[in-house]
C-alpha positions in Angstrom: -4.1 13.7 -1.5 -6.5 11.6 -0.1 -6.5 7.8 -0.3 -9.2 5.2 0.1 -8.1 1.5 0.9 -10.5 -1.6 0.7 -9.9 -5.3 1.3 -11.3 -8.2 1.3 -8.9 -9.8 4.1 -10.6 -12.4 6.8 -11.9 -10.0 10.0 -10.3 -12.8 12.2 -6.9 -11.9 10.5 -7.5 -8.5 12.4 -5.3 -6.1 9.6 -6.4 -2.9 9.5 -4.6 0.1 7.3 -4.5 3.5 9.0 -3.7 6.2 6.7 -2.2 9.6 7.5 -1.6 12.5 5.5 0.9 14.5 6.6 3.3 16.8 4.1 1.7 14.9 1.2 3.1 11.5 2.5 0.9 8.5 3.0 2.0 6.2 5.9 0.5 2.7 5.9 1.7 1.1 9.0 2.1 -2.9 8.3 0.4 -3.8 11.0 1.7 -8.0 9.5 4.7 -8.1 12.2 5.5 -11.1 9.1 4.7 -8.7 5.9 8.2 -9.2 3.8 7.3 -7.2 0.6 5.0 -4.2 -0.5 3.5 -3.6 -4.2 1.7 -0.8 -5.4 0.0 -0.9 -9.1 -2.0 1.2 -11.4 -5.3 -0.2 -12.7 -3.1 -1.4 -15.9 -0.8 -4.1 -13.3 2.3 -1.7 -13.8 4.4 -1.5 -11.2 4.7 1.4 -9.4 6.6 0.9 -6.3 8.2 -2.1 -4.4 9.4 -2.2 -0.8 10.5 -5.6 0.2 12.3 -6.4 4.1 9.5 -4.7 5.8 9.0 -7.1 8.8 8.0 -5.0 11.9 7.7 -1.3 9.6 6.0 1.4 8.7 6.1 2.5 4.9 6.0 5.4 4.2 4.7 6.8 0.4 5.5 9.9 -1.5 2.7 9.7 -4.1 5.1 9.0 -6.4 6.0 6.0 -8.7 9.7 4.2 -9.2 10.8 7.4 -11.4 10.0 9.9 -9.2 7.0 10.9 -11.0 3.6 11.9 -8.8 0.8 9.3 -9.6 -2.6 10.4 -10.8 -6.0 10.2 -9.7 -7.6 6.5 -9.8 -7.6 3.2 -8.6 -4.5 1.2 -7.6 -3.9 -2.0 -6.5 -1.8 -3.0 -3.1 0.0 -6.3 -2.7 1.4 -7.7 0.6 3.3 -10.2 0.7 4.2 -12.1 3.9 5.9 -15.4 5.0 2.3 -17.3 5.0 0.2 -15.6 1.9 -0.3 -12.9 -0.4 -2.8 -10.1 0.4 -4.2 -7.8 -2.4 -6.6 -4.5 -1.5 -7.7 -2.0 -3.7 -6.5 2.0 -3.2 -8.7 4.7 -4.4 -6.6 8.0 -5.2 -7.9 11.4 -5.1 -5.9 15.0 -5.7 
C-alpha cells in the first residue's frame, strides 16, 4: 500500500506527516503535541475511521475502515482536529 499525503497547512506551522509502511500498516506520527482527534474519509465524506485523545501519539492505520473492511484505491480526506483549529489534507491510496 502506498499512500500519498498533501496539505495545504501554513510552512510556519512546521507539520509534517512521515509515513511508514511496515506489515501493511501506515503510521502517521501527530507530530500536533495538541491534535485531540483524527478523521479519515473517502472522496464521498463517509467516515471511515475516528481516533480521538491523541495528544502526544502516534496512529497507527490498518488500511481498514470502522468494519474491518480494507479500503480501496483512491483519494481520501484527513481531518485533524486540535485544541486551536481544524486541519484537512488530502491522502492518495494506491494497492
Amino acid at each position: 500500500m502506498l499512500v500519498h499525503i498533501s496539505t495545504k497547512i501554513k510552512e510556519d506551522k512546521k507539520i509534517t506527516f512521515k509515513n511508514f509502511k511496515i506489515n501493511n500498516l501506515l503510521r502517521v506520527p501527530l507530530i500536533l503535541k495538541d491534535a485531540e482527534e483524527f478523521s479519515l474519509y473517502d472522496a464521498t465524506g463517509k467516515l471511515l475511521i475516528e481516533k480521538k485523545n491523541l495528544k502526544g501519539k502516534i496512529l497507527i492505520w490498518n488500511g481498514k475502515d470502522k468494519n474491518g473492511n480494507s479500503v480501496v484505491t483512491g483519494v481520501y480526506f484527513i481531518k485533524i482536529k486540535t485544541n486551536k483549529e481544524i486541519i484537512t489534507a488530502k491522502a492518495i491510496i494506491l494497492r
